[in-house]
Phi, psi and omega in degrees: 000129168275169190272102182263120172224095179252137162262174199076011186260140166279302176209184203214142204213121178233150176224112196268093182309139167081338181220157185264096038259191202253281148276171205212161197220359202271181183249012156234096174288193149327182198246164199239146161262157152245138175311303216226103188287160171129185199284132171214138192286124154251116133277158180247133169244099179247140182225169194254015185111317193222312174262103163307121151230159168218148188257164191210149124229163193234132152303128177253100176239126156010102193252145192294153153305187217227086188259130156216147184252008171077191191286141176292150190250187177217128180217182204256140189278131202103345177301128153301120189253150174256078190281145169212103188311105178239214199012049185194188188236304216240147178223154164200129203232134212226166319318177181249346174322137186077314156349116157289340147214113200277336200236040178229186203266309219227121163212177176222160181185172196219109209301165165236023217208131167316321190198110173268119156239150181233123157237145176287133153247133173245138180251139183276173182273019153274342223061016133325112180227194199190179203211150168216144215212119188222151184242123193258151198217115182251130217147169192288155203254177206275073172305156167168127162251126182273181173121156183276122201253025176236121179225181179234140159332140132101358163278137168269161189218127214246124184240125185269056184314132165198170192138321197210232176215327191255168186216132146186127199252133193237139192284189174298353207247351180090022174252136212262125188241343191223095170277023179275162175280329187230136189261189180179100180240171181225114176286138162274350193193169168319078204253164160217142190236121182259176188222129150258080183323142147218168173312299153110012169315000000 
């Protein structure tokens, strides 16, 4: 927006459409918030005593990025987490304790805190910022497998895992046969089959 300075002005009446403070009666006004980007009319109204005149501009204000740091997690204790930031150009990630890097789009750590928040802040190539905010929650994490664990000879079984993100199903023997969350066996005799869960952090 440019800048109107007349000499010779007594007074001076300024009006910030849209923003805090709303009006300013000083001849440098306050420094202004606007609620809402896009364009908002300011106006001056000044006189010398004897003339009134008045200017009109218009402000262009900005809307922040759009930073997200994606959904808060739940991870496994000692897991390395990959935080990665997006909608923006420039990062800074507060606290900075634990951090692999604090001022980039992307870091890693490894929480030590049962319940971790972390926040981003991102500048857009405006200057412009914006904030994202994510909570890491760390503990074992809650396993379970379903399935009918009673068949007749020559029937299949569908064994169902949750709990996590990552699978891998190991026969009696300890061989690993399956990464899917969910299996479908058909035992010849009595087995037993384990599932190992993770986070997948």
């Amino acid at each position: 927006m440019d800048s109107v300075f007349y000499a010779g002005v007594e007074k001076w009446r300024w009006t910030f459409e849209g923003g805090t403070p709303r009006t300013s009666d000083n001849k440098k006004p306050p420094c202004v918030t606007f609620n809402s980007p896009g364009l908002h009319k300011v106006t001056l109204i000044y006189s010398n005593g004897v003339a009134v005149d008045t200017v009109e501009r218009y402000a262009n204000v900005l809307p922040p990025p759009d930073v997200d740091v994606g959904p808060d997690l739940s991870v496994c204790l000692e897991d390395t987490v990959l935080l990665t930031a997006t909608g923006a150009t420039k990062y800074r990630w507060f606290p900075t304790i634990g951090l692999e890097r604090s001022g980039s789009a992307s870091t890693r750590l490894v929480p030590t805190a049962n319940k971790s928040i972390y926040v981003v802040r991102g500048i857009d190539s405006n200057g412009c910022e914006g904030l994202d905010t994510i909570v890491i929650t760390r503990g074992a994490l809650n396993a379970q497998i379903n399935g009918v664990r009673d068949l007749c000879r020559g029937q299949s079984v569908t064994l169902r895992a949750s709990g996590g993100v990552r699978f891998k199903w190991l026969d009696e023997f300890g061989t690993e046969f399956s990464d899917t969350q969910n299996v479908t066996v058909r035992p010849s005799e009595t087995a037993t089959y384990r599932v190992v869960i993770s986070s997948g952090k």
